[in-house]
C-alpha positions as CSV (number, residue, x, y, z in Angstrom):
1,X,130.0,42.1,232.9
2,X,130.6,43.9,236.3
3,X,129.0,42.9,238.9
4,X,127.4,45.4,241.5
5,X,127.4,43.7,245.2
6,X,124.8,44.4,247.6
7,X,124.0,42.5,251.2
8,X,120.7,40.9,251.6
9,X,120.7,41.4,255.2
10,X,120.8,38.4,258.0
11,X,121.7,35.6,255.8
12,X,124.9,37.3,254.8
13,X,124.1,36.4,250.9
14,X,125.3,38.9,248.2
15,X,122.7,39.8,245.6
16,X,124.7,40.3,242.1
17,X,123.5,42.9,239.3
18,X,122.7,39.9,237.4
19,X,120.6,38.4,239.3
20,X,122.5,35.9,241.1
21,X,122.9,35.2,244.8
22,X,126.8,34.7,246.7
23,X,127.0,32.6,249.5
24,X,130.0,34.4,251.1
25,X,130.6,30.6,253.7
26,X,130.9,28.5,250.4
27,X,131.6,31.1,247.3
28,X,128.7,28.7,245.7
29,X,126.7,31.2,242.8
30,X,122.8,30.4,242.6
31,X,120.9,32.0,239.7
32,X,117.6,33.7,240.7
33,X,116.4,33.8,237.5
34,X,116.6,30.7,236.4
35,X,117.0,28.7,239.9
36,X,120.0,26.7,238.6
37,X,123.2,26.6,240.3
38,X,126.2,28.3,238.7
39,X,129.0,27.1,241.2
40,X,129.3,25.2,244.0
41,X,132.2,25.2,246.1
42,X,134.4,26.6,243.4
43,X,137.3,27.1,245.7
44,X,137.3,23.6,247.1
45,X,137.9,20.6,244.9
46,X,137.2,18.6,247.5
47,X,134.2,19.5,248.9
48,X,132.5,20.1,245.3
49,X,132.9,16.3,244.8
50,X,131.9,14.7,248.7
51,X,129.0,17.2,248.5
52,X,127.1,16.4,245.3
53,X,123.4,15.4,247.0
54,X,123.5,18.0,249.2
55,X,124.0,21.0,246.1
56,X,119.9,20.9,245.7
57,X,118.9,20.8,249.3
58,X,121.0,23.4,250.3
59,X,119.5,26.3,247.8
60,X,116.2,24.5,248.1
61,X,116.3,25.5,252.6
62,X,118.0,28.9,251.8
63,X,116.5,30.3,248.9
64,X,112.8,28.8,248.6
65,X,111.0,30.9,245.9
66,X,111.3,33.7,244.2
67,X,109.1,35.9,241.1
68,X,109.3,38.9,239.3
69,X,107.4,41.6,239.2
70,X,106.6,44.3,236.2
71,X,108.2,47.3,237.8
72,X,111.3,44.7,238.0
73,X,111.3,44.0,241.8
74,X,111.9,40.8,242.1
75,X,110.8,38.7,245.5
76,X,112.6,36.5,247.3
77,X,111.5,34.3,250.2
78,X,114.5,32.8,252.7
79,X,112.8,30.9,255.3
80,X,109.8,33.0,256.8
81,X,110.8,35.9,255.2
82,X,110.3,37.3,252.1
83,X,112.2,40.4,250.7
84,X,111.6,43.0,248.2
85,X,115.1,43.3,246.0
86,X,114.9,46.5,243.3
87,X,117.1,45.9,240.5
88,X,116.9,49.5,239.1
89,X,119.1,50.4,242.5
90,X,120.0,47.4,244.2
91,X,118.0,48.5,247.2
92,X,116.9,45.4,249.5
93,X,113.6,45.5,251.9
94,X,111.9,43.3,254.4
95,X,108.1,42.9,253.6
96,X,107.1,40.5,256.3
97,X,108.5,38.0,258.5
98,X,106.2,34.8,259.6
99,X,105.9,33.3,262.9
100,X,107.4,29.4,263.1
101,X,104.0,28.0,263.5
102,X,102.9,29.3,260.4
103,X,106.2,29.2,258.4
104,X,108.0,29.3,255.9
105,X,106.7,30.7,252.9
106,X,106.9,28.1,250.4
107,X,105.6,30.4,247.0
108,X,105.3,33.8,246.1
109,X,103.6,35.6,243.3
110,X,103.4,39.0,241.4
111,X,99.8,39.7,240.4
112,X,99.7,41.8,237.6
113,X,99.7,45.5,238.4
114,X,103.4,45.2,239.7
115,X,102.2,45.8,243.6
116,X,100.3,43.4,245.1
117,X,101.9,39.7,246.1
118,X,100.4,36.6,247.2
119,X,102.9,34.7,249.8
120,X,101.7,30.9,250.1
121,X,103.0,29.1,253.7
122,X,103.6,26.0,255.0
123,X,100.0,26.1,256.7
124,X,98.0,25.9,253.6
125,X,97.2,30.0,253.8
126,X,98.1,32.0,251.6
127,X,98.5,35.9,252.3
128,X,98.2,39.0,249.9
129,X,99.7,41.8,250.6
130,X,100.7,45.2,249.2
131,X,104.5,45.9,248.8
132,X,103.9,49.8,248.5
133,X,102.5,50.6,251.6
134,X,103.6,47.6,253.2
135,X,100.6,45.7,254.6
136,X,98.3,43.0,254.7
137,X,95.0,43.0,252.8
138,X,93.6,39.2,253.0
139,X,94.3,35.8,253.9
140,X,92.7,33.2,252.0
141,X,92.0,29.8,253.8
142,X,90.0,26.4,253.3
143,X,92.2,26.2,249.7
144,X,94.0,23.5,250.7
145,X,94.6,21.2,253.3
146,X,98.5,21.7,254.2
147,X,101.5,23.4,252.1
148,X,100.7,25.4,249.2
149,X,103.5,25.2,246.8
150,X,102.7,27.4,243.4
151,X,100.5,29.9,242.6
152,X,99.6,31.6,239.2
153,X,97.6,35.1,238.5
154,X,94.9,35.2,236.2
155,X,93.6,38.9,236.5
156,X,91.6,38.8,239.8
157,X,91.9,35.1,239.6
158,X,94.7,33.6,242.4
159,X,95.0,29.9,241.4
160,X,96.7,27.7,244.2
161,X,98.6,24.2,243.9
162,X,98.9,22.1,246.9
163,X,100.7,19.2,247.9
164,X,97.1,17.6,248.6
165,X,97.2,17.5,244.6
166,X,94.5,20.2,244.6
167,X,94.5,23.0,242.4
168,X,91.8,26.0,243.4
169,X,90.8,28.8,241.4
170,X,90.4,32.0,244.0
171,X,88.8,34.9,242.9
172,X,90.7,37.7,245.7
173,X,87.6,39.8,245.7
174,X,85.0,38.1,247.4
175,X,84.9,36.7,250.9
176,X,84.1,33.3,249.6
177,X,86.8,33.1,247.5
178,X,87.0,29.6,246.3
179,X,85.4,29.8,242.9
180,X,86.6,26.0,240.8
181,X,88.9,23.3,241.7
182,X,90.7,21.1,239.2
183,X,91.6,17.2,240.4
184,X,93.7,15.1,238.4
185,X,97.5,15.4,240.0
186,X,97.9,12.2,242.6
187,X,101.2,14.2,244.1
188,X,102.2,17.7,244.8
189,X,101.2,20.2,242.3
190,X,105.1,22.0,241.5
191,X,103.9,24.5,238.7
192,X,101.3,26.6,237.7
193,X,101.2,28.6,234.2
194,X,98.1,30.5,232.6
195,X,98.1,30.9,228.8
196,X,98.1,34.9,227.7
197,X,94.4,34.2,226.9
198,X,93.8,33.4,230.1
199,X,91.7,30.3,229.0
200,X,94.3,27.7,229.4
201,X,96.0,26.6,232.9
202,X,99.2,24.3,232.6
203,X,99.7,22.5,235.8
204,X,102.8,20.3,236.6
205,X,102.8,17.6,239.3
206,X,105.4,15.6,241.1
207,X,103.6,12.8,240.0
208,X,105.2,13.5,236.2
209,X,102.1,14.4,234.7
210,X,101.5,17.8,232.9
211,X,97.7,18.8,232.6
212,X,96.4,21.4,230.5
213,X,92.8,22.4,231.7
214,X,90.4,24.4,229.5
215,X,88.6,27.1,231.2
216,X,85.3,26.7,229.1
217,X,84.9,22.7,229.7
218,X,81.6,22.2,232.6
219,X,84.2,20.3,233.8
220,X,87.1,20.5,236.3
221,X,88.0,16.8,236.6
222,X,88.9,16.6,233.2
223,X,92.2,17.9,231.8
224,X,92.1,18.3,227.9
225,X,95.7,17.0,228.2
């Protein structure tokens, strides 16, 4: 497959046409799609094996989060910023850049007409904006109380995961947006995954537990799972 190169602005990476990311210092290949690493250090031996432990960190510092949207723009946060990258033309933009004190984004998320995003930060807000004509709509706050790692859409539904163990249902219309909470991770909450139905939430946890909660149970201390 050729591969199309395009840069990615500040960071000096190289966004592939297949979805992977160059890192131009260490020729290391990191795989947006599926977050695993395809190289590291290819070109020195040496360094590949002294260097094992650091091979997560280092994409985990540089390349945070990333999602897909419908119209196949996928978004990718390095640090406090998060970029727009158009795969139909290899076009990359900026959509916002945090201040430290807020920073970094730590998740971002499609919802699902294809143009608006939520961008969760390291100060328990999280921020949805519109990528079409650039600008910030609302900031939801009170979910959590510090870094929100994973988010999930479920129609007007924005459902948060914090490292407080917390997961909260937002509805993104209303000023009081805080609508359910779910308790039953004792770590981080990592992943966050609605069934098509949109009656089933699959949450993962650092804690090595995998919940399954049932929208139509009274309730929200109970996974079914």
């Amino acid at each position: 497959m050729m591969k199309v190169k395009c840069l990615i602005v500040l960071f000096l990476f190289l966004v592939l046409q297949d979805g992977c990311i160059v890192c131009p210092a260490t020729d290391s290949t990191f795989d947006l799609w599926t977050r695993v690493i395809k190289e590291w250090y290819p070109k020195n031996s040496v360094l590949r094996a002294l260097t094992p432990t650091l091979k997560a960190l280092y994409w985990i510092w540089l390349v945070l989060v990333q999602s897909l949207c419908c119209s196949n723009v996928l978004a990718i946060a390095l640090g406090n910023t998060v970029y727009l990258w158009d795969a139909s033309n290899s076009s990359t933009s900026e959509l916002v850049t945090i201040d430290d004190d807020n920073g970094p984004v730590t998740s971002v998320s499609w919802a699902l007409d294809g143009w608006h995003i939520a961008i969760s930060l390291n100060n328990s807000e999280v921020r949805l904006w519109d990528s079409v004509s650039i600008r910030q709509l609302h900031t939801l706050r009170g979910c959590h109380r510090s870094r929100v790692g994973s988010m999930a859409w479920n129609s007007h539904i924005l459902t948060t995961g914090g490292i407080d163990g917390m997961i909260v249902n937002n509805d993104v219309r209303i000023r009081s947006h805080v609508v359910k909470t779910y308790r039953g991770h004792r770590q981080e909450v990592c992943r966050l995954k609605w069934s098509a139905s949109g009656q089933q939430l699959a949450s993962g946890g650092h804690d090595n537990l995998v919940h399954i909660w049932d929208m139509s149970k009274a309730s929200s201390n109970s996974p079914t799972q």
